[in-house]
C-alpha positions in Angstrom: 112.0 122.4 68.2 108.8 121.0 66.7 106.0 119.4 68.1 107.1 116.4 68.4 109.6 116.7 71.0 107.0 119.0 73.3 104.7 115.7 72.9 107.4 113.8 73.6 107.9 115.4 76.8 104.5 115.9 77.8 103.6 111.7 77.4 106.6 111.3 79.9 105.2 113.9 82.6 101.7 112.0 81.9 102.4 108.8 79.9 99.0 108.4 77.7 97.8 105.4 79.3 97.4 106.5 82.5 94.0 107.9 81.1 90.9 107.0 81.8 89.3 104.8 79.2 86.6 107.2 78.3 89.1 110.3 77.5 90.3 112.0 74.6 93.7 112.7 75.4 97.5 113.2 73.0 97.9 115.4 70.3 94.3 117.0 68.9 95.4 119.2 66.8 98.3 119.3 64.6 101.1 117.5 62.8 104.6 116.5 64.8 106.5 118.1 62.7 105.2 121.6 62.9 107.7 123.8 64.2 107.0 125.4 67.9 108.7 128.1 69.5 105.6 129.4 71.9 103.3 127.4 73.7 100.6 128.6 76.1 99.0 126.7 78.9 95.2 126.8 79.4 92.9 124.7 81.4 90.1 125.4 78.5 90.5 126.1 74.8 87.7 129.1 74.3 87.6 131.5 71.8 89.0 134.2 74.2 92.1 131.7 74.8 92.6 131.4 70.9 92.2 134.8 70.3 94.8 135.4 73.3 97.3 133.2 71.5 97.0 134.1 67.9 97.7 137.7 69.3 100.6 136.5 71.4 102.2 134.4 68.5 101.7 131.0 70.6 102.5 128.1 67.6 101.1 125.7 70.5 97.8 125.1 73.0 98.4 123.0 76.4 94.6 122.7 76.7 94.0 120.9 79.9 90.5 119.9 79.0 90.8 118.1 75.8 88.9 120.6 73.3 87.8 117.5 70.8 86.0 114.9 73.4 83.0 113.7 72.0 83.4 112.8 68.2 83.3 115.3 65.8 81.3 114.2 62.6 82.9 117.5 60.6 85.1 120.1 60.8 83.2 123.4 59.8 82.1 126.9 61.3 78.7 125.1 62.7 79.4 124.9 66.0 81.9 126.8 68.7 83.9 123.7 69.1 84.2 123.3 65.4 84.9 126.7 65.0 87.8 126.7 67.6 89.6 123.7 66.3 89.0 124.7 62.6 90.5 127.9 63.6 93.6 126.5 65.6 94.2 124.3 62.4 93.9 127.0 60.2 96.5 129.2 62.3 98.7 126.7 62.2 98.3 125.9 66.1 98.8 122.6 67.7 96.5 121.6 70.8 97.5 118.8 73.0 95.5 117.6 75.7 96.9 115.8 79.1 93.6 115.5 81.2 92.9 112.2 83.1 96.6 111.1 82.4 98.2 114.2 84.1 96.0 113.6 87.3 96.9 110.0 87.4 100.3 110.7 86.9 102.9 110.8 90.2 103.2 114.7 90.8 100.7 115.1 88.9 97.3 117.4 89.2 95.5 114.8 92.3 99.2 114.8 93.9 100.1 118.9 94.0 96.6 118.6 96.0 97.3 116.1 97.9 100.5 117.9 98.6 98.4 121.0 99.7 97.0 119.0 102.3 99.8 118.6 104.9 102.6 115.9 105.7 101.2 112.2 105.3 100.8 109.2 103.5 99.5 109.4 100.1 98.8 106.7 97.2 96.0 106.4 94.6 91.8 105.7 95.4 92.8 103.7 92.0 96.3 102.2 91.9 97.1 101.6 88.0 99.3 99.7 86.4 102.8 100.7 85.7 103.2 99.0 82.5 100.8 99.3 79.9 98.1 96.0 79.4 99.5 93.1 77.8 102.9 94.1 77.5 104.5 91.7 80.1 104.3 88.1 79.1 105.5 84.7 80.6 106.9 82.3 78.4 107.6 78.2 79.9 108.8 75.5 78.2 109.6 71.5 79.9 113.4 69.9 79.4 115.4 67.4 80.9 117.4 69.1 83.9 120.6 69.2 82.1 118.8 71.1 79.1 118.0 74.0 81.5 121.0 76.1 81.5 121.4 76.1 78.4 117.9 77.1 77.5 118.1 79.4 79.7 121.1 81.6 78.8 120.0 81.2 75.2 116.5 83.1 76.3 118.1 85.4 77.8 120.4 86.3 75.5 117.1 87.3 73.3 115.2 89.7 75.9 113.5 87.3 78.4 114.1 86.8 82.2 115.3 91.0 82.9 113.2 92.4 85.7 114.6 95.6 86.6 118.1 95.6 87.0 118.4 92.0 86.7 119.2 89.5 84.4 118.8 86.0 83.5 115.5 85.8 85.7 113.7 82.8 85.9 112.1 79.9 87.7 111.9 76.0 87.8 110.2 73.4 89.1 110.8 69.5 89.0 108.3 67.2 88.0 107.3 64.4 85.6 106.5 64.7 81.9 104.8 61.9 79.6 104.3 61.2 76.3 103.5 58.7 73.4 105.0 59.1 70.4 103.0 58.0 67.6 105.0 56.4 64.8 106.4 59.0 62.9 107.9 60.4 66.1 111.4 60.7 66.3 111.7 61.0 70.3 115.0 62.2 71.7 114.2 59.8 75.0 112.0 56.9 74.3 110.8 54.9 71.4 107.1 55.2 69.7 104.5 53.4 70.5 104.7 53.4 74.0 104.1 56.1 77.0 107.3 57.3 78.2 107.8 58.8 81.8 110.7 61.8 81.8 112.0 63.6 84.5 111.4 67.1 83.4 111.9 70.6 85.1 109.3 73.9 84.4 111.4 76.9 83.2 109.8 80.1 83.2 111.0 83.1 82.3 108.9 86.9 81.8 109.5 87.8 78.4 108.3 91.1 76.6 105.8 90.9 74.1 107.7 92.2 71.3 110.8 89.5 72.2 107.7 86.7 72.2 108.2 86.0 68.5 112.3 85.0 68.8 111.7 84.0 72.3 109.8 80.8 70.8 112.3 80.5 68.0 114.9 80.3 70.4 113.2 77.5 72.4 113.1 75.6 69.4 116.5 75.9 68.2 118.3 75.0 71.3 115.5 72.7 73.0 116.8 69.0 72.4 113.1 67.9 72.1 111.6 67.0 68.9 108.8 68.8 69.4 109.4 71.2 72.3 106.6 71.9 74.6 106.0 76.1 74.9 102.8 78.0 77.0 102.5 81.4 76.6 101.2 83.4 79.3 99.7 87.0 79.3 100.2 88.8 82.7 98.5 91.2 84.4 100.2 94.4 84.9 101.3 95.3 88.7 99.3 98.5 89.9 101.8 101.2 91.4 100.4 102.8 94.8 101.2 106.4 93.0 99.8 106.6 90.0 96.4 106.3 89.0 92.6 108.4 89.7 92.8 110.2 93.1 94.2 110.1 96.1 94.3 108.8 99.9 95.8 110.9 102.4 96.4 110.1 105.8 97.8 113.3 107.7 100.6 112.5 109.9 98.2 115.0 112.5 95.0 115.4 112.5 93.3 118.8 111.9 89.9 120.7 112.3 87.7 120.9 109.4 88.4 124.9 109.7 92.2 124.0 109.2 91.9 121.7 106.5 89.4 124.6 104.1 92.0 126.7 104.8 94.7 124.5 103.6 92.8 123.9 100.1 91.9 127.6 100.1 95.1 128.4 99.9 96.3 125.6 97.5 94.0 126.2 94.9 93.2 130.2 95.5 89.4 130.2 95.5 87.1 132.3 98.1 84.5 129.8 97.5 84.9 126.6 99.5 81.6 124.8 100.0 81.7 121.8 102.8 78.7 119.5 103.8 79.5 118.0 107.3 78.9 114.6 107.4 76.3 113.3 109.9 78.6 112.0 113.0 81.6 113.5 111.7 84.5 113.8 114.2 86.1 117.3 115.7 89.4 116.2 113.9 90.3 114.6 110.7 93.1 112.6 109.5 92.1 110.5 106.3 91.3 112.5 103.0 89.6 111.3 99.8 90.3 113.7 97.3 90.3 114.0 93.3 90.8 116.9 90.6 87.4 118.4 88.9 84.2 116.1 89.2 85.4 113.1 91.5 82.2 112.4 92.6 83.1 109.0 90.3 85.2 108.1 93.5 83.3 108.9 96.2 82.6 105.5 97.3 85.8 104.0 96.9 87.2 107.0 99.3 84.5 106.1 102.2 85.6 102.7 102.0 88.9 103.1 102.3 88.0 104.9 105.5 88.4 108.9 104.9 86.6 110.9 106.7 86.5 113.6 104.2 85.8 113.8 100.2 87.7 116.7 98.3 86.9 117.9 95.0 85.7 120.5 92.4 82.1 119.5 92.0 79.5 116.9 92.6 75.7 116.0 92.4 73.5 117.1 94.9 72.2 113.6 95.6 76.0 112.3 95.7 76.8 114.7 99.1 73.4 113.8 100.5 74.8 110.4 100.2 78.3 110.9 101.4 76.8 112.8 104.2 74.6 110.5 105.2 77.5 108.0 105.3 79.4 109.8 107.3 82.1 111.6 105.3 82.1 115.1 105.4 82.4 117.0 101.4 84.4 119.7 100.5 84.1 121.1 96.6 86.5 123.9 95.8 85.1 124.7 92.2 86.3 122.5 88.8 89.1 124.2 87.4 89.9 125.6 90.7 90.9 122.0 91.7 93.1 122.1 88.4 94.1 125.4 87.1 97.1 126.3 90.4 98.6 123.1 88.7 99.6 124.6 85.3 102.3 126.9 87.1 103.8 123.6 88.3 103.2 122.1 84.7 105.0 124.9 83.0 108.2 124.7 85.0 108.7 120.9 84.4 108.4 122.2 80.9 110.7 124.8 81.1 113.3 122.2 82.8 113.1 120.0 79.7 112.5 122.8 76.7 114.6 125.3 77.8 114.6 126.6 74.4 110.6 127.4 74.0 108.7 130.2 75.8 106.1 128.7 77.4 103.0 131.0 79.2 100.3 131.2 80.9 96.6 132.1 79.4 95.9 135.4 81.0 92.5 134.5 79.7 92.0 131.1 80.8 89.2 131.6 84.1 86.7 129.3 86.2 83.6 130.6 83.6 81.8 130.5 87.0 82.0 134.2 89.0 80.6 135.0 92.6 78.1 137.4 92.0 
């Protein structure tokens, strides 16, 4: 097995794009051809993690956190993070990164806590799309009625019109077409020289981007017009209700605040749960706002879609002032504490796909944070 197919793997538990713009996710260190037979999971690369897996023989780093995130200008033995990927590199140890994409992700990070919470509804704060940006395209073209079939099947034949499971999807739409040939025109209905009236039908058809190109050239083969008339549209990808940055929960019952701390207490195995009530709050709660490490990003979006309470690792003081005074009751369980309980999870998907690898857990991977 090389790297390769555990990257492969990994972008279908959390495809890549689910990302967040700003992150630094996908293979850091490494070449997909190195060969991989041990691969340890961390939620940050530190020395003590590196050290951990040279000593364990681990030919691969899941680093949660993506090691590399701002850009690196060199690679040298100035700075900790230099040193650490300059020493991975040098050991011949592959990093890879899932981050924002695996929170996003359906059963992903935001999800096993969501999970944690009780029975209820769940979907995303931030619903993304479940096809990558500009992907999808609709291609149209105008023919005589009798020209549609034809058209049609011959599109269809080249990868547009499939939705799904379907086939041979499209739409039309009668109407009236006009023209003027000018006198080198050769018009299939008509003469130059004079505007010509046609009954016409709209035929659209969703098309993928990399079909586009023989898509046209098929229109243009088998349309019976001259000069066949073709729009290209780009559309916007649909968002999916479970995938994307954090999650809405509404609990099929509602529970005491007390109840609820002790349900992430016990999800995410941390002593230290800090809660700010928010000002009115009521004796029982039913709608949750929650998101993995810093979600304070989300905050608002949670209040307006009516939770009563905000879970996450961390956020600004001035952020809780505000959600309290709002209303909406915090709850911040610690950074990695909200992330590190999902690597167990993460390592038995793994273990159902690459059967053949030993995959661990760092022993020395730990919230650098300790209750004095």
């Amino acid at each position: 097995m090389n790297v390769g197919d555990v990257v492969q793997m990994l972008e279908t538990i959390a495809p890549p794009r689910f990302a967040e713009p700003w992150d630094n996710v996908g293979l850091l260190v490494g070449g997909r051809d190195w060969r991989v037979e041990h691969v340890m999971l961390t939620i940050d690369l530190t020395s003590a993690v590196l050290d951990e897996a040279v000593k364990d023989g681990a030919t691969m780093i899941v680093a949660y956190h993506p090691p590399i995130f701002e850009p690196l200008k060199s690679i040298s033995d100035r700075s900790p993070r230099e040193r650490l990927v300059l020493e991975a590199a040098r050991r011949g140890i592959a990093v890879y990164s899932p981050h924002t994409a695996l929170d996003a992700a359906p059963g992903g990070v935001n999800d096993w806590l969501a999970q944690g919470l009780g029975a209820g509804d769940v979907r995303s704060l931030t619903p993304h799309a479940h096809v990558p940006a500009s992907e999808e395209m609709k291609i149209i073209t105008f023919c005589p009625a009798e020209a549609a079939d034809r058209l049609r099947t011959a599109l269809s034949t080249v990868g547009a019109g499939r939705i799904g499971e379907y086939e041979m999807c499209s739409f039309e739409t009668p109407g009236t077409g006009t023209f003027f040939g000018r006198e080198a025109a050769r018009p299939t209905v008509g003469k130059p020289g004079q505007l010509e009236r046609v009954s016409e039908v709209k035929l659209e058809m969703v098309c993928p981007r990399r079909a586009l190109a023989l898509a046209v050239m098929t229109i243009r083969r088998f349309h019976p017009y001259e000069e066949p008339p073709i729009e290209i549209h780009e559309l916007k990808p649909r968002p999916d209700r479970t995938t994307g940055q954090g999650r809405r929960v509404v609990l099929d019952r509602p529970v005491s605040l007390r109840t609820l701390v002790d349900r992430i207490r016990d999800t995410v195995g941390s002593k230290r749960i800090l809660a700010a009530v928010g000002d009115g709050a009521p004796r029982q709660y039913d709608r949750i706002g929650l998101c993995a490490g810093a979600g304070g990003s989300l905050l608002h979006l949670a209040i307006d879609e009516g939770c009563q309470v905000f879970f996450t690792g961390e956020m600004r003081h001035h952020d809780v002032l505000a959600a309290q005074a709002r209303g909406c009751t915090v709850i911040l369980a610690g950074h990695t504490n909200t992330e590190r309980g999902y690597l167990k999870i993460l390592r038995k998907r793994m273990l159902e796909s690459l059967g053949e690898a030993e995959i661990v857990l760092s022993k020395r991977d730990a919230d650098p944070l300790t209750l004095m």
